[in-house]
MITOR-425446 format. One record per residue (C-alpha): residue number from 1; residue in three letters; x, y, z. Coordinates in pm, whole numbers, m for minus. Example, Ala and Ser with C-alpha at 12.3 -4.5 7.8 and 13.67 -1.06 7.14 Angstrom:
% residues 2
{1, "ALA", {1230, m450, 780}},
{2, "SER", {1367, m106, 714}},
This chain:
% residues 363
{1, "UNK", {m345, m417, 859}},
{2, "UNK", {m568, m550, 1128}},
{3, "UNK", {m599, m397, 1458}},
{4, "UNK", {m260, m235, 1596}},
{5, "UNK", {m217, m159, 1974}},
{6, "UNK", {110, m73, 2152}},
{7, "UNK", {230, m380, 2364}},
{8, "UNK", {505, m599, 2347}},
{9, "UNK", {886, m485, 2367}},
{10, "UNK", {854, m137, 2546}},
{11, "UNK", {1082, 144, 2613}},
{12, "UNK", {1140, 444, 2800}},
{13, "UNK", {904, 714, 2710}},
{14, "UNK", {1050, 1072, 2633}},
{15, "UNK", {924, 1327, 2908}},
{16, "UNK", {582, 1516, 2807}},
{17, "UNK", {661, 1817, 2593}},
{18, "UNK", {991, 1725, 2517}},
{19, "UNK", {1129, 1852, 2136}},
{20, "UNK", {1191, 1603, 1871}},
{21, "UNK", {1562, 1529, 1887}},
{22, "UNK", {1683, 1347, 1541}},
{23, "UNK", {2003, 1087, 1612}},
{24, "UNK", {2182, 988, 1326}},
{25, "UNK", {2099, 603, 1231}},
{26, "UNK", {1847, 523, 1529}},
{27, "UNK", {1594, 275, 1423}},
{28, "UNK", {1242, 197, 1550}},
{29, "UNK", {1041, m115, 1431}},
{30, "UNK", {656, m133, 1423}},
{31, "UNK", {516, m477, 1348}},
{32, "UNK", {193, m586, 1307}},
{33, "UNK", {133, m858, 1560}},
{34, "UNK", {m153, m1037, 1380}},
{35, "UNK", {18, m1022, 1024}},
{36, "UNK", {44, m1347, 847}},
{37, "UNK", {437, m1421, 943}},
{38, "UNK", {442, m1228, 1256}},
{39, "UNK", {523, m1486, 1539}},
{40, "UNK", {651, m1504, 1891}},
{41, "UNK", {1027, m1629, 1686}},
{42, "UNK", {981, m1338, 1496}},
{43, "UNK", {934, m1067, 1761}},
{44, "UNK", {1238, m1220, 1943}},
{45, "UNK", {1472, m1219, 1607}},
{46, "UNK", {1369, m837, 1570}},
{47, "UNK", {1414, m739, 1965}},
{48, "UNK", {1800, m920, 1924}},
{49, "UNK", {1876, m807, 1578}},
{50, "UNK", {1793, m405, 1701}},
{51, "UNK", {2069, m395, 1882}},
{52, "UNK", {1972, m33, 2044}},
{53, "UNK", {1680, m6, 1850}},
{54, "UNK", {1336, 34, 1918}},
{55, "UNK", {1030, m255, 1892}},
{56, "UNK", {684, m175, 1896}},
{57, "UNK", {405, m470, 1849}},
{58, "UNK", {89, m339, 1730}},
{59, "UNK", {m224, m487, 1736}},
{60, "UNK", {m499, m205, 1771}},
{61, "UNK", {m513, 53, 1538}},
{62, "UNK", {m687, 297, 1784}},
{63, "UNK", {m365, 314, 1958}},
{64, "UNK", {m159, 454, 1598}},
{65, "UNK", {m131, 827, 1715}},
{66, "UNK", {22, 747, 2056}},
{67, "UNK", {274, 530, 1917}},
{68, "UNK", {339, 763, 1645}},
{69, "UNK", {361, 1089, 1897}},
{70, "UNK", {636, 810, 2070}},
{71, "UNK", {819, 793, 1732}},
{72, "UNK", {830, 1121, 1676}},
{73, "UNK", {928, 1231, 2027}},
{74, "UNK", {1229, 993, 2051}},
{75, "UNK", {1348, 1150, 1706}},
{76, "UNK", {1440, 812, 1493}},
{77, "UNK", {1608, 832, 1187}},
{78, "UNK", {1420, 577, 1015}},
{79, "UNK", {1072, 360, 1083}},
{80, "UNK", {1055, m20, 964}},
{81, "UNK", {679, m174, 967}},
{82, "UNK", {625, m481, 946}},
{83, "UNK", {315, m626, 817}},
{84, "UNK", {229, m560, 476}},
{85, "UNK", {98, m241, 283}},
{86, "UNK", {m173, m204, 560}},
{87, "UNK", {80, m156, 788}},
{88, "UNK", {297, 92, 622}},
{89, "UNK", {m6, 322, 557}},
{90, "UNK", {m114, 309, 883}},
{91, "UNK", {267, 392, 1022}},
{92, "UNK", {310, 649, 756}},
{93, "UNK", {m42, 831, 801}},
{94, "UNK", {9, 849, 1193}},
{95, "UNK", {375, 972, 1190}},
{96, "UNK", {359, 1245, 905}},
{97, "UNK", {95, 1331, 1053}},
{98, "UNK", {253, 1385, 1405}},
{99, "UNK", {529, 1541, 1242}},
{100, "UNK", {327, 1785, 1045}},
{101, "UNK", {202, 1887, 1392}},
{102, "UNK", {537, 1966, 1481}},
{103, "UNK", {689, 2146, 1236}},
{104, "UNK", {957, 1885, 1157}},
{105, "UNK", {1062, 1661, 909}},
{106, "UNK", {928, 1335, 858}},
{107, "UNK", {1157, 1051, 959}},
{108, "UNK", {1238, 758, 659}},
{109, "UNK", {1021, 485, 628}},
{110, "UNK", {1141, 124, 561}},
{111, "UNK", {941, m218, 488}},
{112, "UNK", {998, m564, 628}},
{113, "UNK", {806, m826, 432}},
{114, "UNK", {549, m940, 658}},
{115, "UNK", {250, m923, 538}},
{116, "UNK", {31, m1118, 314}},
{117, "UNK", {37, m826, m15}},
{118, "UNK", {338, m658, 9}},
{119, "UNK", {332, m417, m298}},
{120, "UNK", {577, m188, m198}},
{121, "UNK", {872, m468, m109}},
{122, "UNK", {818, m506, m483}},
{123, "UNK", {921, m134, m535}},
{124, "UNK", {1201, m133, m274}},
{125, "UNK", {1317, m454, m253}},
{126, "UNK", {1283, m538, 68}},
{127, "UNK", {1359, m956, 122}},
{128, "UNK", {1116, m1229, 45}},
{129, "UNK", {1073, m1325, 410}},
{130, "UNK", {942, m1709, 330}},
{131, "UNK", {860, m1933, 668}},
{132, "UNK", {1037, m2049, 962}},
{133, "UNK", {1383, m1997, 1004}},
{134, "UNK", {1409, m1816, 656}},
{135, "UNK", {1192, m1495, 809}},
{136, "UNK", {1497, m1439, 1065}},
{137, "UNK", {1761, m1468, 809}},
{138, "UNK", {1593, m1223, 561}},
{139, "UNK", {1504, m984, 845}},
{140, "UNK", {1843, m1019, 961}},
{141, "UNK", {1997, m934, 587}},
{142, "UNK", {1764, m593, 522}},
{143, "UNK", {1852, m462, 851}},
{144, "UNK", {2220, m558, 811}},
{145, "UNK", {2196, m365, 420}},
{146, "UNK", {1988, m71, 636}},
{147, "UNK", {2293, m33, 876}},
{148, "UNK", {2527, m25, 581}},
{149, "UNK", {2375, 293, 427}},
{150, "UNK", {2062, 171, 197}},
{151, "UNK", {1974, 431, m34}},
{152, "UNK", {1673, 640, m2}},
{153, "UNK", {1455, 822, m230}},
{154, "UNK", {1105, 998, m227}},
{155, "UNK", {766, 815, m265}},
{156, "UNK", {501, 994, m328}},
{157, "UNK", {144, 902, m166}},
{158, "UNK", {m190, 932, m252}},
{159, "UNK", {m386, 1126, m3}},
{160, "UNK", {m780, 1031, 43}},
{161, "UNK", {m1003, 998, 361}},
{162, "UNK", {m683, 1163, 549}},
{163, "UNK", {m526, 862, 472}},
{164, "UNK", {m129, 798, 311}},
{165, "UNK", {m142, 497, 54}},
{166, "UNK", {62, 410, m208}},
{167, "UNK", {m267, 291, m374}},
{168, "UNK", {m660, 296, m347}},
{169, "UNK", {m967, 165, m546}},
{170, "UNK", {m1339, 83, m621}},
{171, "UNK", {m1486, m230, m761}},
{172, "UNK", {m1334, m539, m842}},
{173, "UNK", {m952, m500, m673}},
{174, "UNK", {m1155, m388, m340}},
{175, "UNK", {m1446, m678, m405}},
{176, "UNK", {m1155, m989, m439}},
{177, "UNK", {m1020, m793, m104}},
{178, "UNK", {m1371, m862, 24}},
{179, "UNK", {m1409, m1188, m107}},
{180, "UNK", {m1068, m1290, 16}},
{181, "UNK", {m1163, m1176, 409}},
{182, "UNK", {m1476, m1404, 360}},
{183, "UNK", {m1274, m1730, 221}},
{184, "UNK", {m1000, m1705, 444}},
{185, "UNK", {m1227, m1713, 725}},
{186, "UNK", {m1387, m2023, 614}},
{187, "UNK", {m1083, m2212, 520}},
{188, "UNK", {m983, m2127, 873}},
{189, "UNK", {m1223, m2367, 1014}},
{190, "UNK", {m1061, m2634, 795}},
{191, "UNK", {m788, m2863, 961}},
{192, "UNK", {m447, m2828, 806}},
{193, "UNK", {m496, m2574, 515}},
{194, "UNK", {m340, m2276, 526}},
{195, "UNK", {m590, m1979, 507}},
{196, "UNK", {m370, m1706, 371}},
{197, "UNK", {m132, m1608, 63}},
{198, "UNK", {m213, m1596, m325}},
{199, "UNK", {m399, m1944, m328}},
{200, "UNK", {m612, m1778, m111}},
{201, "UNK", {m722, m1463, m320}},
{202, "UNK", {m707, m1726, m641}},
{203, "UNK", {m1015, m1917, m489}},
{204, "UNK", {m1202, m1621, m349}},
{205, "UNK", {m1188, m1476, m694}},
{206, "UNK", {m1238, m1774, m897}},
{207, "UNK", {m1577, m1833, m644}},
{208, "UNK", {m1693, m1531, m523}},
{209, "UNK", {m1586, m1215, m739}},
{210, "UNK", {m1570, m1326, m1070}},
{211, "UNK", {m1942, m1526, m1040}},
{212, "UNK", {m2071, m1223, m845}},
{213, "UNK", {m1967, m982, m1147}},
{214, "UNK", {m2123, m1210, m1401}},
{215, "UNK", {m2477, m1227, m1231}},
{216, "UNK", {m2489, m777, m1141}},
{217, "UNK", {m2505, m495, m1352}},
{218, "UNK", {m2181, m305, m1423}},
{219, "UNK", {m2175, 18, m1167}},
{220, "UNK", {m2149, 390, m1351}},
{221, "UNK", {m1796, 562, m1287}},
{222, "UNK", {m1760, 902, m1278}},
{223, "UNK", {m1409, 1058, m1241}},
{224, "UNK", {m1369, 1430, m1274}},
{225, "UNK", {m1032, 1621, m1274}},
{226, "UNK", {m1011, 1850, m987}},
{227, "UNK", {m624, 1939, m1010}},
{228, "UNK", {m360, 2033, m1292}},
{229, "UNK", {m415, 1897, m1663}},
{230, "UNK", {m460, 1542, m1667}},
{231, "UNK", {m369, 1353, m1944}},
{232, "UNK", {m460, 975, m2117}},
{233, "UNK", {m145, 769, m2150}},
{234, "UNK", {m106, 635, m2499}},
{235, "UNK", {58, 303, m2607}},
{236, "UNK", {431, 396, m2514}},
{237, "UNK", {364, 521, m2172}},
{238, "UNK", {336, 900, m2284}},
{239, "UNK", {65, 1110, m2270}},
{240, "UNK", {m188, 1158, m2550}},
{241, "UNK", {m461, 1349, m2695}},
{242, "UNK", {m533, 1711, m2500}},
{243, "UNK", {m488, 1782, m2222}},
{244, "UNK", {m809, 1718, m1964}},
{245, "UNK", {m871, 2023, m1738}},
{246, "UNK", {m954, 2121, m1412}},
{247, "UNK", {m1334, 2069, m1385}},
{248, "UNK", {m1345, 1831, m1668}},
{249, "UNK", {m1476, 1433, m1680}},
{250, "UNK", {m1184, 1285, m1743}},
{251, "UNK", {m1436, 885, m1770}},
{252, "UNK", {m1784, 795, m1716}},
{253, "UNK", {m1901, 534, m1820}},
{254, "UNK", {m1932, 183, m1677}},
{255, "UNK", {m1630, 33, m1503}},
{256, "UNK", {m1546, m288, m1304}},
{257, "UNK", {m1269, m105, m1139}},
{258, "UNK", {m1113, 256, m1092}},
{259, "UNK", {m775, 282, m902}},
{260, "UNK", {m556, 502, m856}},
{261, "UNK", {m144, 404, m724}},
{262, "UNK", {194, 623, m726}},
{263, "UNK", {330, 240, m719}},
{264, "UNK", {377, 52, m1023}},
{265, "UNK", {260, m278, m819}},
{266, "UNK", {m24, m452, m643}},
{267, "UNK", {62, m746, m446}},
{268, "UNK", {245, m1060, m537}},
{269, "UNK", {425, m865, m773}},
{270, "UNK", {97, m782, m991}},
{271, "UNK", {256, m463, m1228}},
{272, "UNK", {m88, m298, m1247}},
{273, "UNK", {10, m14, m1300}},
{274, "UNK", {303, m20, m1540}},
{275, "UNK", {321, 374, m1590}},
{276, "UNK", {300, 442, m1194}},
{277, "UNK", {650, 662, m1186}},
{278, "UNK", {720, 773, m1559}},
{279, "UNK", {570, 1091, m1511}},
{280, "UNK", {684, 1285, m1175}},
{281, "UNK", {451, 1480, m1012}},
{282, "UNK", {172, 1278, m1121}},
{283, "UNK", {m9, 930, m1040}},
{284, "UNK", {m203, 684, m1220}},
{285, "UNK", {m552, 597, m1257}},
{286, "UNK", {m663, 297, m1411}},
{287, "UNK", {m1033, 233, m1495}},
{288, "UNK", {m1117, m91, m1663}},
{289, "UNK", {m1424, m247, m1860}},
{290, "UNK", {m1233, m566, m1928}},
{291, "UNK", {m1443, m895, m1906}},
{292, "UNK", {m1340, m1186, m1736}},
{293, "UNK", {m1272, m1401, m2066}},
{294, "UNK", {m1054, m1127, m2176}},
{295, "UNK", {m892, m1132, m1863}},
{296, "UNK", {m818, m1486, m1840}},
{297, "UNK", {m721, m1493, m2159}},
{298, "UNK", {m475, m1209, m2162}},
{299, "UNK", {m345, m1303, m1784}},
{300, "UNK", {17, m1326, m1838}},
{301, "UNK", {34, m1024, m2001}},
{302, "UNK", {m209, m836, m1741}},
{303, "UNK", {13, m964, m1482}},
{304, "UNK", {338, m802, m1655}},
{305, "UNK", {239, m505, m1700}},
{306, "UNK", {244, m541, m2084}},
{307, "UNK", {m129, m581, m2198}},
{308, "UNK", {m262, m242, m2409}},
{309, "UNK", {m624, m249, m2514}},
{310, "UNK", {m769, 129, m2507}},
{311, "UNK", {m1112, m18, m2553}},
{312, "UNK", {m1114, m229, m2185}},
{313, "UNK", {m815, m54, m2017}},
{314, "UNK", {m833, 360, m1939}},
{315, "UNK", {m476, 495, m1812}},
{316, "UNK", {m417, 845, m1731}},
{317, "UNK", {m152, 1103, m1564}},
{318, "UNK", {m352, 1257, m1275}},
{319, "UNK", {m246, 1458, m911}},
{320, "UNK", {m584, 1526, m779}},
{321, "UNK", {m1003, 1359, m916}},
{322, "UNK", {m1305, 1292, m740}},
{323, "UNK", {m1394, 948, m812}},
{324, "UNK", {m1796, 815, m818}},
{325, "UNK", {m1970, 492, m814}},
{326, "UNK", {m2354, 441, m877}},
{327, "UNK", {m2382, 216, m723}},
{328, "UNK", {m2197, 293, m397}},
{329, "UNK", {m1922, m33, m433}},
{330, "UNK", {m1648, m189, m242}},
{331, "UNK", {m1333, 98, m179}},
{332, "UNK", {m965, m21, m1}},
{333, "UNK", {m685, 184, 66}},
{334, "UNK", {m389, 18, 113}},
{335, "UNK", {m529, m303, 29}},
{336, "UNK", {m736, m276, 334}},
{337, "UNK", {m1154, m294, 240}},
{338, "UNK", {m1302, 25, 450}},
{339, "UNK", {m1635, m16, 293}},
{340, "UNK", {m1896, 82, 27}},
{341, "UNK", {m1819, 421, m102}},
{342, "UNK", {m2024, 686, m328}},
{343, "UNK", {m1775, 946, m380}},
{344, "UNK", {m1396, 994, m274}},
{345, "UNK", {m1158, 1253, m399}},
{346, "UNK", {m793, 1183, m387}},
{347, "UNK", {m499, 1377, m458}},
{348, "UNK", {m69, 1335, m471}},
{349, "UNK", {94, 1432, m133}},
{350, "UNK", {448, 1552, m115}},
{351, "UNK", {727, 1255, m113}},
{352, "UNK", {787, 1141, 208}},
{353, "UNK", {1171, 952, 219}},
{354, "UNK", {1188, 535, 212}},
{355, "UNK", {1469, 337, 236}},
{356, "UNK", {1515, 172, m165}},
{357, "UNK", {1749, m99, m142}},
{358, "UNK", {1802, m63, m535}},
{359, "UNK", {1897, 249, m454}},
{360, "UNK", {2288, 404, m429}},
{361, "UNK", {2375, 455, m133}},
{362, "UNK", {2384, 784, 42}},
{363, "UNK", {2648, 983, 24}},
């Protein structure tokens, strides 16, 4: 997410002080007004779809907690964002946040495709919003299947820096992040060419990531378990070998990337982490030593979800590690870059309710 600031379609403010009050069904939007498909058409298609609902346009992020002490004052049922997995980990952080302060339940969380990543419309199914006049037909469709009763179920998060994410890393996931800001800002300057979407990350990685990791040193990763057993996962998605303790290294070594997702996907529909939800009560962590000619090479495969190779790829059942680079190296959360990083420690948070279109209805 970029920047998010409260502007746009307002509303009437509950008084100061006043309790949460939950009403069955009410629905508040927050969109990210400088996501990719986020235009003045768009904002209008949402305000006339609500119907009674709520609008917020965000553009500063600063401004999170007031709009989520709004949300949780005027008691909605559920909270769409709109603007890609940035967006929903922003949203989410600030509001269960707000309503840990309070005491009260957190309200359900929905997605709109908006943004440029979109993991977790993968995991949902939330509509493949396209351009132009298709963006206010697919709005128009989830929010017609949210009024009919979607289903729900729990999503777990992964907790680090204070921050809700359905996924975080180091090294090469957070340096093509990086690489993509860079590119996209130069093929900004260029008449005509769109500067955003998959094309995008394909060129920063083909020019920028992938040289840059063939010309430095691979960093030392150090992950130690600092929650329940942990466990490798073995070719058929179950664990394997002992169980790894609390206070044990569970890999160090060198690594091109360690991440860590309660989320099968990355964007685009990337299945990086194949074994995200097999195991409740647990996440994944991935760390990787594969080279790029393996990579290329094994791509289709990668991309499924489907390549095994214990000797490149490390998978393994965690809840709660410390995670180390040496050197410190490129960390997102959310797919959003927050800088270098030496040391982070993340851990599983309690589900929090999101609308699941696959889901059954609730009954």
């Amino acid at each position: 997410m970029a920047e998010i600031s409260h502007s746009g379609v307002s509303q009437p403010q509950a008084p100061a002080g006043a309790p949460p009050t939950r009403s069955g069904g009410r629905i508040a939007v927050v969109v990210n007004g400088n996501a990719k498909s986020v235009s003045h058409e768009v904002i209008h298609t949402l305000d006339q779809i609500l119907d009674g609902g709520d609008l917020y346009v965000s553009r500063r992020i600063e401004d999170s907690e007031a709009i989520a002490k709004s949300l949780i004052d005027r008691g909605y049922d559920t909270i769409l964002t709109g603007g890609g997995d940035g967006t929903f980990t922003v949203v989410v952080t600030a509001v269960v946040k707000q309503a840990r302060m309070r005491g009260v339940p957190p309200p359900r969380f929905g997605l709109l495709r908006l943004g440029t990543g979109n993991s977790l419309a993968w995991v949902v199914g939330a509509s493949q919003t396209g351009s132009g006049p298709r963006v206010a037909k697919a709005l128009s469709a989830d929010i017609a299947r949210l009024r009919a009763d979607a289903g729900s179920r729990p999503l777990a998060l992964v907790e680090v820096e204070g921050v809700l994410s359905p996924f975080c890393g180091f090294g090469i996931d957070a340096n093509v992040l990086h690489d993509y800001a860079e590119t996209k800002k130069l093929l900004s300057r260029i008449p005509f060419v769109k500067s955003a979407g998959i094309a995008t990350y394909a060129i920063a990685a083909t020019t920028r990531t992938i040289p840059g990791y063939l010309l430095k040193p691979t960093p030392h990763c150090r992950v130690v378990n600092r929650g329940n057993d942990a466990f490798r996962v073995g070719p058929n998605g179950g664990p394997f070998g002992s169980p790894i303790k609390s206070g044990s290294i569970i890999y160090e070594g060198p690594a091109t990337l360690a991440s860590i997702s309660t989320i099968p996907y990355y964007g685009f529909g990337f299945r990086m982490f194949p074994h995200a939800e097999e195991r409740p009560g647990k996440m994944a962590l991935r760390v990787s030593t594969i080279s790029s000619v393996i990579f290329t090479r094994n791509f289709p495969a990668i991309w499924r979800g489907e390549y095994y190779n214990p000797e490149v790829l490390f998978d393994y059942f965690i809840d709660e590690v410390d995670v180390e680079f040496d050197p410190p190296t490129n960390f997102q959360i959310g797919g959003d870059i927050v800088g270098e990083r030496k040391k982070v420690r993340a851990k599983l948070t309690d589900p929090v309710p999101v609308v699941d279109f696959y889901s059954p209805p609730r009954g």
